[in-house]
N, C-alpha and C positions, 0 to 999 in steps of 0.2 A: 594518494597520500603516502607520502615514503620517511622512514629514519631511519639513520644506520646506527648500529651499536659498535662502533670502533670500525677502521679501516676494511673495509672488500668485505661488509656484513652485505647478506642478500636484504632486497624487501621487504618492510614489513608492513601492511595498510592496516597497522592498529588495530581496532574493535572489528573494522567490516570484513578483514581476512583471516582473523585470529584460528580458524578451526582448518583453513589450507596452508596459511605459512608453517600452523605445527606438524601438518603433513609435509611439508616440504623441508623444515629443518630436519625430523626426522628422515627423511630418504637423504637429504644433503651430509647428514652425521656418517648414516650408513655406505655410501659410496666414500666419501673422507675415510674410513675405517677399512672397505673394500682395496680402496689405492694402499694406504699405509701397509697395509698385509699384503701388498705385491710389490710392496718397496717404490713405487713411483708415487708415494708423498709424504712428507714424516707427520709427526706426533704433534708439532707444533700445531698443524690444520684440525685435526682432530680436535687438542683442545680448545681449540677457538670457538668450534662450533657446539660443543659438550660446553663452556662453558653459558652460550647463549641459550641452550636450553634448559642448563638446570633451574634456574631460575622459574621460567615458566612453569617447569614440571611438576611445582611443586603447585599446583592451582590447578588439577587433574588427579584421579584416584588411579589411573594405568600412565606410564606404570606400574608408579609407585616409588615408597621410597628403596624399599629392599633392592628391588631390581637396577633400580638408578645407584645403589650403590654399588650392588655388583657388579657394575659399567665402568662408574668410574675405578673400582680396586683392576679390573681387566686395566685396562687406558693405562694409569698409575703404575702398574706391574710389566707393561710395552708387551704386551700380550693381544697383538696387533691381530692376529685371525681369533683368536675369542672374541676383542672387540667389534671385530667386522661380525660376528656370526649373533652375537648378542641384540648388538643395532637392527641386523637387518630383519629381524623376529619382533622384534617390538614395534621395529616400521612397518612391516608387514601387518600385524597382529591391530597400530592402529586401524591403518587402510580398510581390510574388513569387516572392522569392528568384533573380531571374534573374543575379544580378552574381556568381552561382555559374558558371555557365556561360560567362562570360566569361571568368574564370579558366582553363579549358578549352580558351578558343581557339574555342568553338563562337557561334552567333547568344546576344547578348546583349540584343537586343532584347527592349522590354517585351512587345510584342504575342508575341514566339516565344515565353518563359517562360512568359507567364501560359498559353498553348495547352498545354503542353508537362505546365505545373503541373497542371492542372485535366481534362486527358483521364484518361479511364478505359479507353482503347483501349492495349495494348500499346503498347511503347517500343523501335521495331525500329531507331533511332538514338537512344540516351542515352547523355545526359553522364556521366563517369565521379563516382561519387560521393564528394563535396567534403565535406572537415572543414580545421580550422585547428591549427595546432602552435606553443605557447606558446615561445618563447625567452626564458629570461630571461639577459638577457646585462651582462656587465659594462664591455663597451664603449660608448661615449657612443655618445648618444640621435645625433646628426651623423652617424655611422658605420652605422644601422641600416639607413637605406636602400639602402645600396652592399649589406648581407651576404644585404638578404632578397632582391636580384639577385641575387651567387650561390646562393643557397638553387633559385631558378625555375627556373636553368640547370642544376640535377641533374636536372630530369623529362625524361621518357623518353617515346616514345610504347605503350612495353608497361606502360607502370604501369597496375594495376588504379585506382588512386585519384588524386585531384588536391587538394592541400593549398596552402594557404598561409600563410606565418609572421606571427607576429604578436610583436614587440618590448617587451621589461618591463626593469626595469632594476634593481627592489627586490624583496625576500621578501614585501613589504607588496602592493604591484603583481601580484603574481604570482597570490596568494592572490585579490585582487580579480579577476584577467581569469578565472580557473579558477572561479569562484562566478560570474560574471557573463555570460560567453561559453559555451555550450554547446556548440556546435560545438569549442571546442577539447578534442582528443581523445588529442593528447600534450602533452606537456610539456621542454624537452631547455633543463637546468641548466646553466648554468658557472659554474666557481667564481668569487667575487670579487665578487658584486651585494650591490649596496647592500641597506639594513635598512627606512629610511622610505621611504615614497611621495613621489611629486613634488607631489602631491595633496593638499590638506587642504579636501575636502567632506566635510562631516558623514552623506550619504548611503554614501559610501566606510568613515568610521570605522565603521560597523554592523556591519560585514561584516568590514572587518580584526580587528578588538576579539578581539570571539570568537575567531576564528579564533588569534589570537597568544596566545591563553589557552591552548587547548589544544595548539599546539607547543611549551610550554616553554621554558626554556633555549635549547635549541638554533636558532640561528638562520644555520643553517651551510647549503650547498645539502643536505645528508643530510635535515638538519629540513626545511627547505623541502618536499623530497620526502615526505618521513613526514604532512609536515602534509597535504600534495595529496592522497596518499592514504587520510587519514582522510575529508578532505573529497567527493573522487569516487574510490570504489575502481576503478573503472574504466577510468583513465588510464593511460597508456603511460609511463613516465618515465624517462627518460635521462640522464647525470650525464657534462658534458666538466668534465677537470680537466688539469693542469699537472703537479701530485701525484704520488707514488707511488700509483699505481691500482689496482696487483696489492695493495696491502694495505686499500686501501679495497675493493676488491672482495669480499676475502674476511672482513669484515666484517658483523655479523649486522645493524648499522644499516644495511646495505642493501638489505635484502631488498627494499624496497619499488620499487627501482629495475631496471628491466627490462635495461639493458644498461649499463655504463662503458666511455669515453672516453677514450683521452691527448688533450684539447687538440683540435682541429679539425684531425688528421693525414691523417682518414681521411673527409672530406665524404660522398661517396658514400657509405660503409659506413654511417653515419648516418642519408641519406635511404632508405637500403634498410632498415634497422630500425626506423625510422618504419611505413614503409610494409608491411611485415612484420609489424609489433605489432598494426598497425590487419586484415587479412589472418586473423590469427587469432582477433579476434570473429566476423570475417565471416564466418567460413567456417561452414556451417551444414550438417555431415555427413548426416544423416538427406536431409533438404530439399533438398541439394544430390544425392542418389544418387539419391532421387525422379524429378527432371526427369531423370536419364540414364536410370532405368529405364525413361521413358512414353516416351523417342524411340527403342525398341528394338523392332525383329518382334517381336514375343514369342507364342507359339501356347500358347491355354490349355488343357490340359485338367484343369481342376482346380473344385474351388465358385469360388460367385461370377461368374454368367453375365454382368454387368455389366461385369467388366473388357475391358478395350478396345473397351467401347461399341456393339458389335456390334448386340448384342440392342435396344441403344435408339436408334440411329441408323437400324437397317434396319424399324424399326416404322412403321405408318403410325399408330399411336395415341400412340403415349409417347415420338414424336421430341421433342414442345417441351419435355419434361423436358431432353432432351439440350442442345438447343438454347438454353436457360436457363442451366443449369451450365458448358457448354461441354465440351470433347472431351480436355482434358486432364485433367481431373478421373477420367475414364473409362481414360482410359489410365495412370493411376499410381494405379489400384485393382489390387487381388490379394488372395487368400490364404496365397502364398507367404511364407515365409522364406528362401530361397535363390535364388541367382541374381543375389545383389549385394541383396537385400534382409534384415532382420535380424528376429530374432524379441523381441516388447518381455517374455516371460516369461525369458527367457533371452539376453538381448542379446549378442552378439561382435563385431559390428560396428558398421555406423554409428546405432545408437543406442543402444551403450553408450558411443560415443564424445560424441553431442548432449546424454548423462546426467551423463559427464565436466564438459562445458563450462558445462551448467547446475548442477551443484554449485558450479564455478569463479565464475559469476557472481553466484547469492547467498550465497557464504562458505560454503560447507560441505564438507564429505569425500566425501557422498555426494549424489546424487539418483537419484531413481528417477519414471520419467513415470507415471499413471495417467490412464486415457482413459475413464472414468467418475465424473469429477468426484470432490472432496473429502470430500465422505459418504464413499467408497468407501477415500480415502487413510487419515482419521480413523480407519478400521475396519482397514484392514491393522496400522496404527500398535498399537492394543489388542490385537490377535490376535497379532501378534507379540513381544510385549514384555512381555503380561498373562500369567498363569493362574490358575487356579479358586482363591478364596483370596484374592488379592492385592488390596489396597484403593485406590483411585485416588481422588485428593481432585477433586472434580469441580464447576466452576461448574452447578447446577441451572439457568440459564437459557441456556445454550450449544445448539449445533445436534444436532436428534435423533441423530445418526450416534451422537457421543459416547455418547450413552445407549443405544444399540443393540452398540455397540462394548463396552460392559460386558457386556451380555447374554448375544455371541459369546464374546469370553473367559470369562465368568463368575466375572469380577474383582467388589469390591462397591465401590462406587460412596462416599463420602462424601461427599456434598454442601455446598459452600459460599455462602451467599448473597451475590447482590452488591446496591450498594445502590442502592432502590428507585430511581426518579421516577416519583411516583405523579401528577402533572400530568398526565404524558403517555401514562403509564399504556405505561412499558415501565420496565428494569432497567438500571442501570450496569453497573459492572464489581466484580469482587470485592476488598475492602481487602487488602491483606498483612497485617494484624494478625487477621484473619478467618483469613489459608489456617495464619499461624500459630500461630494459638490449637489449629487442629484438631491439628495436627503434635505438638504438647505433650502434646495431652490424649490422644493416641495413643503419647508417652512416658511420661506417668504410668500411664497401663495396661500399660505392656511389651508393645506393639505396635507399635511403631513399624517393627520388621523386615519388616511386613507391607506396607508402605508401598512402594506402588510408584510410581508415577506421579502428578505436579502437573499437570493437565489445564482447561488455558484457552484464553479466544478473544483474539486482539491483530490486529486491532482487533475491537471487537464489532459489531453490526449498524448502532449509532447513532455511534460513529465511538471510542469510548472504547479507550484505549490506555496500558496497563501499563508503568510503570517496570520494563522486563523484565530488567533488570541487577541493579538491586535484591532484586526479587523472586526470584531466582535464587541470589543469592549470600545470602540470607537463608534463605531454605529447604535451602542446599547447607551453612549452620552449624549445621543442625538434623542434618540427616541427609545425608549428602555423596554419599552416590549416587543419590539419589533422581531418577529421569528426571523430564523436564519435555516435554510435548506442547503446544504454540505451535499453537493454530488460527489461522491468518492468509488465508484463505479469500479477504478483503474488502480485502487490502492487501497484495498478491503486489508490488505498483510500488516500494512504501516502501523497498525499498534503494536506488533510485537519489535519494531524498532527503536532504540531511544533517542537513533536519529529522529527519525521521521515522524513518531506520533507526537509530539509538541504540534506537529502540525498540522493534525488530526481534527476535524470538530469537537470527535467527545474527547480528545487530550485534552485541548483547551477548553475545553468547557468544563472539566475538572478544575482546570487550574482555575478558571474564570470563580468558578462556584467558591472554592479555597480562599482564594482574595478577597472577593465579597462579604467573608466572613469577618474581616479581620478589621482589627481599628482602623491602622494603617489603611483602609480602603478609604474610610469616610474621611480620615487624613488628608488625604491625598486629592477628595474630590475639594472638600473647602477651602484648600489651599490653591486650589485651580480657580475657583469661583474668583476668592478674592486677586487672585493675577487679571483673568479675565474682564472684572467689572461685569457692570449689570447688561450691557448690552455688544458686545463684543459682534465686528465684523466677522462676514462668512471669508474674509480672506483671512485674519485671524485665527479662525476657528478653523479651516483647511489647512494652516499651519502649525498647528498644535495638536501634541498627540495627547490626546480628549482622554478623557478619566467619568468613568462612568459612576454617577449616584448608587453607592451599593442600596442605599434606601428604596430603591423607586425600581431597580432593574428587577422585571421577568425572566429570568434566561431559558430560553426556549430554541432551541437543539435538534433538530432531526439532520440523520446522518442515512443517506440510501449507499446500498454497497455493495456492487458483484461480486458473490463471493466466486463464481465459478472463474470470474477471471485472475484472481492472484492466489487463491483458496482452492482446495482438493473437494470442491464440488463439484456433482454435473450442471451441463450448462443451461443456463438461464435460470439458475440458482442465487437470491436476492434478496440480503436482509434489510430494515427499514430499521434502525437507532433512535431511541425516541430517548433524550435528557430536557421535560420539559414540565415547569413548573406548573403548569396551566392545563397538564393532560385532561385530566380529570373533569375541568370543562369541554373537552372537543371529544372527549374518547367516544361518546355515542356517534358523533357524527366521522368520526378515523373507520368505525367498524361498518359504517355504511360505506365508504369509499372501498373496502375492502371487498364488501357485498358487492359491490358495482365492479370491482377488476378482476377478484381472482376466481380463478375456476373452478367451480361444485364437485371437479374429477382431478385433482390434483397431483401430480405423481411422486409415491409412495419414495420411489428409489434417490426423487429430486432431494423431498423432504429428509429423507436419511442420511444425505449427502450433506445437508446443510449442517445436521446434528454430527456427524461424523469429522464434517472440516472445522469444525467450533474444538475439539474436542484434541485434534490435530495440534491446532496452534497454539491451544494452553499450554501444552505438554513437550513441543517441538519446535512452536511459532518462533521464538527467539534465535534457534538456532541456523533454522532454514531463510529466513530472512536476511541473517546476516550473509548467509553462502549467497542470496540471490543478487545483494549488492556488491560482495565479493566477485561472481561470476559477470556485472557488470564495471565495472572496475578493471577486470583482466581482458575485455574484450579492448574495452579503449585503450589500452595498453597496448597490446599486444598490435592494434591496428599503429597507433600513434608510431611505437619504434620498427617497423616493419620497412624498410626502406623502399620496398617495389608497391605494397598495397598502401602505404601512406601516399605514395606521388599520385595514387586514385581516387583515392576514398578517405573519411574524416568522420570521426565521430563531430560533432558539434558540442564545443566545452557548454560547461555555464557562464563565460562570458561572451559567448554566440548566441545563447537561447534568453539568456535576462539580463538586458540594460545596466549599466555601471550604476545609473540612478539611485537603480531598485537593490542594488550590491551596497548595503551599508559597510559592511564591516569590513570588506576589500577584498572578500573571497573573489576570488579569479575561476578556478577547475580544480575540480578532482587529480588531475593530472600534474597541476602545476609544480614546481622543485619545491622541496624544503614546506610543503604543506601538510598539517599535520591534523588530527582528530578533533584537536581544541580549536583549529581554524574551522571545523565545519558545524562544529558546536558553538560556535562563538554568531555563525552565519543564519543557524537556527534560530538563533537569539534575537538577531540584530537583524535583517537582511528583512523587506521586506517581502522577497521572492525566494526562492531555493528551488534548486532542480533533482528531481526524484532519481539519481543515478540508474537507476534500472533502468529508464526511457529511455533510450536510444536513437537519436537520431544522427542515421547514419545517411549522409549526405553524398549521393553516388554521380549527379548531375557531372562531377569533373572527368568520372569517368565514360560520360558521354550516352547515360543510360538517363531520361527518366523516371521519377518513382514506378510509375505503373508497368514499365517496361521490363525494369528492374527485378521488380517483386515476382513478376512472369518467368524469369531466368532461372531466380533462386528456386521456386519453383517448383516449374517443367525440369530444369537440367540437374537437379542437383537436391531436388524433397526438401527444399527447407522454408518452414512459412514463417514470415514476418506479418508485423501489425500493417497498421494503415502508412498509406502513402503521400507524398507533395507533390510541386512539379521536378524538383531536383534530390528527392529524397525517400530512403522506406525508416517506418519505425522500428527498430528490435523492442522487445521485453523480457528481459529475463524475468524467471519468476523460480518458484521453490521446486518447477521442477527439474530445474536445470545443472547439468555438468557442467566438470572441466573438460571432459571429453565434447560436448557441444560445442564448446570454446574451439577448441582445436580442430574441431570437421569444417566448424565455419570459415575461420580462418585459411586454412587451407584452401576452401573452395573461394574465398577472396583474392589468394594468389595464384591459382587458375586461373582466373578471369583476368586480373593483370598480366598476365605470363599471356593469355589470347591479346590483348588489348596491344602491346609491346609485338609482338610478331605483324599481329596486321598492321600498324602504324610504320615499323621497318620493312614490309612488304608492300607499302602504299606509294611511299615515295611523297613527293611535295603535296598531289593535289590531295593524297589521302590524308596526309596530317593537314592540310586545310580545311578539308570537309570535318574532320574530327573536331577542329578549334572553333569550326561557326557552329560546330551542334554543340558546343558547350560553353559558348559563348551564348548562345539562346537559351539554353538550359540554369546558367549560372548569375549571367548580369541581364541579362532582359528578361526580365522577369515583369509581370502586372502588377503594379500599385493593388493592396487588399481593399476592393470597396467596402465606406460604412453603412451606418444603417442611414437611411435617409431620414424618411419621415412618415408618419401617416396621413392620408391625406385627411382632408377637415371633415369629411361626412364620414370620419371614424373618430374626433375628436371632440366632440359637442361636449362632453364635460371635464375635458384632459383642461388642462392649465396654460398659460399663455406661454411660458416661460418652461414649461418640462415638456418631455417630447412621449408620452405616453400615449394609446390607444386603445379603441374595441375593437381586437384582433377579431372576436367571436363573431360577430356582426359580419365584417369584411368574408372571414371563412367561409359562413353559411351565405352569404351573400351567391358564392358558386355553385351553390345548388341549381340556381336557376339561369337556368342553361341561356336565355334571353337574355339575359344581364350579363352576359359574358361575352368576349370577343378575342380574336386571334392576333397578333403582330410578330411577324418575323421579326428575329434581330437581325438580321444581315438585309437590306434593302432600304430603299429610298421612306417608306411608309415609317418606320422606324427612326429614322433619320428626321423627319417632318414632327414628328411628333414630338422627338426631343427638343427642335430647336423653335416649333410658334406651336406646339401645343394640339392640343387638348392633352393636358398632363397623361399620361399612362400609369393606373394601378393595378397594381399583381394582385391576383384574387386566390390564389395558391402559395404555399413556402415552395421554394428553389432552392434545391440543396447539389451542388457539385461535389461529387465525390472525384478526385481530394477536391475542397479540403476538409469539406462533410461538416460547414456550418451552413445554415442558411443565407443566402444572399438577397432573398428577397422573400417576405411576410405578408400573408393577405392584410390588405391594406396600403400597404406600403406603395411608396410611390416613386418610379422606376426612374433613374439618373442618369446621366451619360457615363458617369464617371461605373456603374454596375454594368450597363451594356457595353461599354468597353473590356470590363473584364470576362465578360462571359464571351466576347469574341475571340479574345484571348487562349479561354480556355482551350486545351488538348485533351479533355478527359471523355472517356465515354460512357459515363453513369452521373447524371442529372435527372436527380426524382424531381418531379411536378413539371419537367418541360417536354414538351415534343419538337424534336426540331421539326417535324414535317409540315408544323401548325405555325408554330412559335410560340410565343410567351402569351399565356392567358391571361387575362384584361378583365376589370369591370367595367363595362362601357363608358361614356363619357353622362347618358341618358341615366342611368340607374345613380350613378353620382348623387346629379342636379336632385334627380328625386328623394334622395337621401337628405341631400342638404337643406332641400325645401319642407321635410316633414320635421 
């Protein structure tokens, strides 16, 4: 997404680059100022670029107004080596981040920061950890310098943190510093600020637009605040007023506000609930009790010979394990629950309090940690909430747990198909006119009471991400208690987005709950009734976007989440989101499923990880999120205008990965000209699909490699690991922990490979560039048709429906236990062949999962098609769980069937 501000402006990607284009105009100012003071550029360039920062600069506390003036008096004065020397200290000084520590009182120096920045050796003097606190105040801009002086003179030297304010003067401004400044972490309103900006850059209106769409009316400091915290839930917000307080206080339009004010009576009391608000993300119970446990005598005689490192330090063999990990890792292991430590099956201390704070951070009522990754969360979720019987509409191309997770409960599974990309030879996401259609046809058979569970991935493995608001309030007009299971495995960061978390289950089910509230809901459903009439077609009612009974709806919410994969936890680190009005009915039977998965031995370092990454994202999530879509934005960029690695390689836009269809609002790509913030906030809105820019599918088949081959190069030759693979494709992910320099090694080693790829094609001559065009010609257009699900056969469907394609998966599974009821058939031979075409039907008594493309292809039960064994002849891959090729494809006999069907 690009705008310019007047002729030969560089890039700017709005909200998602705001913290590297200001690194970038800053180094662009200072090289402008470096040429002008060697005479090979004048003054003119200079101010162009001085004047597209000032602007911004002023929604930032570094680096201030002072020094921004005496930039510009340098500039103004043609004091062309001042202004070079001034710029490149400030560009410097951001880049480090050392003019944090200045603030402090401590060594600001570039050389002490960047040491300071870049060691991995403890920090036995550090700086108190710096954020910025938004004022929006209605005193002139003249006045602002004198107040953020007394503001400096409330710190203390016991303060855990060190802040500094940063001056707004409009609801317009405000919205801008808090979308633009990540570091600012409160917020502290008075009443009486202006409405416009001082400001009229067209990169500004992007960012305000939207944002004034969805505050409404209101444009009072209350909106203000309501608006801030649709924007970053995260923020601390504070409201000084003049006003009767006590009745604004108790006011439900406050909620969003963490403390009120009379007026500025009480300064101190102010800078103490600043600093307090901020105190309670940080605080990181588990993580915190940890380090007090491991500086304590502590004498074990319990398992776990490893604790306090005894056994590994006093070895003369297995010291450099110690030695590696280091000694505190050793010393806050145990087995213990007591003693100041807690137990995660039965939490009462501090990690029922870390489960508190993480439900508080991604919007929900509950959380609960799982230390054996999201397979294991997905599986408590079913076991707890399923039973034998109960039908769960279910994506067919989602992660095996799911389909194991029915197995355990011995729920029946419905399967929903999503829709194809057969290019690339993997699966989207599923339509809502799809989950709908089944929902109907489960009401025209008088089963819909059966109906338990709506079970999908947001986002899925290629990055696709569900209108989950929609899909929820549409499914909840069908059948209003129906639970909804959110796998978001792949996008645990996405709340600290404003992109991305609208698209979140617990966004939406905020928002969902918020509406529900309101008249306008029950508005909204009676006037649908009466459109409707009393008995309205399922093609009708497929074509209408349904409006749920706020009277009658349950909303019931569980959200499973790897935090280890987009989160700064270790791995197989797994929170479970529970926003669900009915807990309190199922919660004895949640804590049995818990009993039943997670481990009596827990690891200490996982759970602290969990508490430590919750704790990360309140504090930083905003800002690191933004960089992470940032950093994918620059890679498709960078591949896009690249002239040698573009004629190889492709990112795959969002109009490659999701349907025009499903494109309501006409967003095309991130990439596209003349696209801008309000176009992907407009897409969020509207679109029933949106594509999680960080996913990455980068499409390598043209250059003659595929995925698996691919991913082997990156590698072996060159240490760089990608996600999962297709047949013409590897996935990238960026995440929070990535550079620009990551950017830049990648790339480079993209135009290596083109630079090999170009030498042997001009060393090959005719036949080589033939052999190169038929391997990417197989690689790119003959591709396999993606089989669907078929069916199951009928001695797994005795109480499924005539007309819905459900089954007892569980039956069919345990079915292979017995090794006589089972049978072998190659898929390559005549035996195979015979069976598809006169029969005796063939059923898979195992799931078949090809990795890529790592969905199942075939479900015990399920009953085997020409249209599947074609694809699996197909295949090139060599990781296919539940097959042996040396056997073939396991079978229920044709005998165990009949017996089946006869009982």
């Amino acid at each position: 997404m690009q705008t310019s501000n007047g002729a030969g402006a560089s890039r700017v990607d709005h909200l998602f680059s705001a913290p590297a284009a200001r690194a970038d105009r800053w180094r662009r100012l200072a090289s402008c100022c470096e040429a002008w003071s060697r005479g090979k550029a004048g003054r003119s360039d200079v101010d162009g670029v001085m004047t597209e920062a000032a602007a911004l600069e002023e929604f930032f506390a570094f680096p201030g107004s002072r020094q921004m003036a005496a930039l510009k008096d340098r500039i103004a004065a043609d004091d062309a080596a001042g202004s070079a020397v001034a710029a490149r200290r400030i560009s410097s000084q951001l880049l480090n981040r050392s003019y944090r520590a200045g603030f402090d009182g401590t060594d600001q120096s570039d050389d002490a920061a960047s040491a300071a920045e870049l060691s991995f050796a403890p920090h036995h003097v550090q700086a108190r950890p710096y954020f910025e606190v938004l004022f929006v105040s209605a005193a002139p801009p003249a006045r602002w310098a004198s107040l953020a002086a007394e503001i400096r003179r409330l710190r203390r030297p016991e303060d855990s943190f060190i802040y500094e304010p940063v001056f707004v003067g409009s609801f317009e401004d405000a919205l801008c510093a808090a979308a633009l400044n990540p570091s600012i972490l409160a917020v502290v309103a008075h009443q009486g600020f202006d409405l416009r900006s001082r400001h009229d850059m067209p990169v500004l209106r992007t960012i305000i637009d939207p944002a004034l769409e969805d505050a409404g009316a209101d444009r009072t400091a209350l909106g203000l605040c309501r608006s801030l915290k649709r924007m970053r839930p995260e923020l601390n917000l504070y409201l000084l007023s003049d006003q009767n307080v006590e009745q604004m206080a108790g006011d439900p339009a406050a909620n969003a506000v963490r403390r009120i004010f009379y007026s500025v009576e009480e300064p101190l009391e102010l800078h103490l609930a600043v600093l307090e608000g901020i105190q309670d993300r940080y605080q990181s119970p588990f993580f915190d009790n940890l380090k007090a446990y491991a500086k304590r005598p502590v004498g074990t005689f319990h398992a776990l010979p490893i604790a306090r490192g005894k056994s590994i330090f006093k070895s003369d063999w297995i010291r450099d394990m110690g030695e590696f990990y280091g000694i505190n890792l050793f010393l806050a292991e145990s087995s213990a629950t007591t003693g100041g430590l807690d137990s995660l099956l039965e939490p009462t201390g501090t990690i029922k309090q870390a489960q508190a704070l993480a439900a508080r951070a991604f919007g929900g009522d509950h959380a609960f940690f799982v230390t054996n990754g999201t397979s294991t969360s997905n599986k408590m979720v079913h076991q707890a909430l399923c039973a034998p019987g109960d039908i769960v509409i279910l994506d067919r191309n989602c992660h095996k747990s799911h389909h194991y997770g029915c197995v355990l409960a011995g729920a029946q599974p419905l399967y929903v198909e999503a829709f194809p990309l057969t290019e690339f030879s993997m699966y989207g996401a599923v339509p809502l006119a799809t989950i709908k259609a089944a929902m109907l046809a489960l009401r025209a058979e008088g089963r819909l009471d059966r109906l338990r569970m709506v079970d999908l991935t947001n986002c899925t493995f290629d990055g696709h991400m569900y209108n989950t608001r929609r899909v929820m309030e549409e499914c909840l007009a069908i059948k209003p208690d129906v639970i909804f299971l959110w796998d978001e495995a792949w996008s645990a960061f996405a709340r600290w987005s404003p992109y991305l978390r609208p698209r979140t289950a617990m966004g939406a089910a905020a928002e969902i709950e918020a509406s529900l509230a309101t008249p306008e809901a029950l508005a909204a459903w009676d006037s649908q009734q009466a459109l409707l009439g009393d008995n309205p077609s399922d093609e009708v009612l497929l074509n209408t976007r349904l409006v749920p009974d706020p009277r009658a709806v349950r909303l019931r919410v569980y959200q499973t989440t790897s935090v280890h994969k987009s989160m700064s936890a270790i791995r197989q680190g797994s929170i479970v989101i529970v926003k669900d009005v009915d807990f309190g009915s199922i919660e004895a039977q949640f804590h049995e499923a818990i009993f039943t998965h997670a481990s009596t031995s827990p690891n200490q370092q996982l759970i602290a990880s969990l508490d430590v990454a919750r704790r990360q994202m309140e504090l930083e999530g905003y800002g690191l999120v933004m960089n992470a879509i940032e950093i994918a934005l620059a890679i498709r960029r960078a591949i896009a205008e690249h002239p040698l690695i573009s004629r190889y390689f492709s990112i795959a836009g969002a109009d490659q990965m999701i349907p025009e269809r499903f494109r309501q609002s006409g967003f095309v790509d991130f990439l596209t000209p003349d696209t801008t913030w309000g176009d992907a906030l407009k897409a969020v809105r509207e679109d029933e699909f949106i594509l999680n820019p960080t996913r990455m599918t980068l499409i390598c088949g043209a250059a003659g490699f595929d995925g698996t081959q691919f991913k082997g190069i990156l590698a072996e030759r060159f240490n760089i690991q990608v996600n999962k693979t297709s047949r013409n494709s590897v996935l990238l992910q960026s995440n929070i922990n990535n550079t620009r320099s990551d950017v830049a090694h990648f790339i480079r080693v993209l135009a290596e490979i083109c630079a090999g790829i170009e030498k042997t094609l001009a060393q090959g001559g005719a036949a080589g560039r033939g052999s190169f065009d038929a391997r990417t010609t197989s690689l790119m257009t003959d591709v396999p048709d993606l089989p669907n699900f078929s069916s199951f056969h009928p001695a797994f469907r005795k109480d499924a429906g005539a007309d819905t394609p459900e089954g007892d998966m569980r039956s069919a599974f345990y079915a292979a236990y017995n090794a006589a009821e089972c049978e072998y058939v190659p898929i390559f031979g005549a035996a195979c062949d015979e069976r598809l075409a006169n029969g005796p039907p063939m059923v898979s008594s195992n799931f078949v999962i090809p990795y890529p493309p790592g969905f199942p292809i075939l479900v015990p039960g399920q009953v085997v098609t020409e249209h599947t064994i074609t694809f699996m002849r197909k295949l090139d891959v060599k990781e296919i769980h539940g097959y042996e090729r040396e056997k073939g494809l396991k079978l229920i006999t044709t005998a165990a069937l009949a017996k089946r069907m006869g009982s």
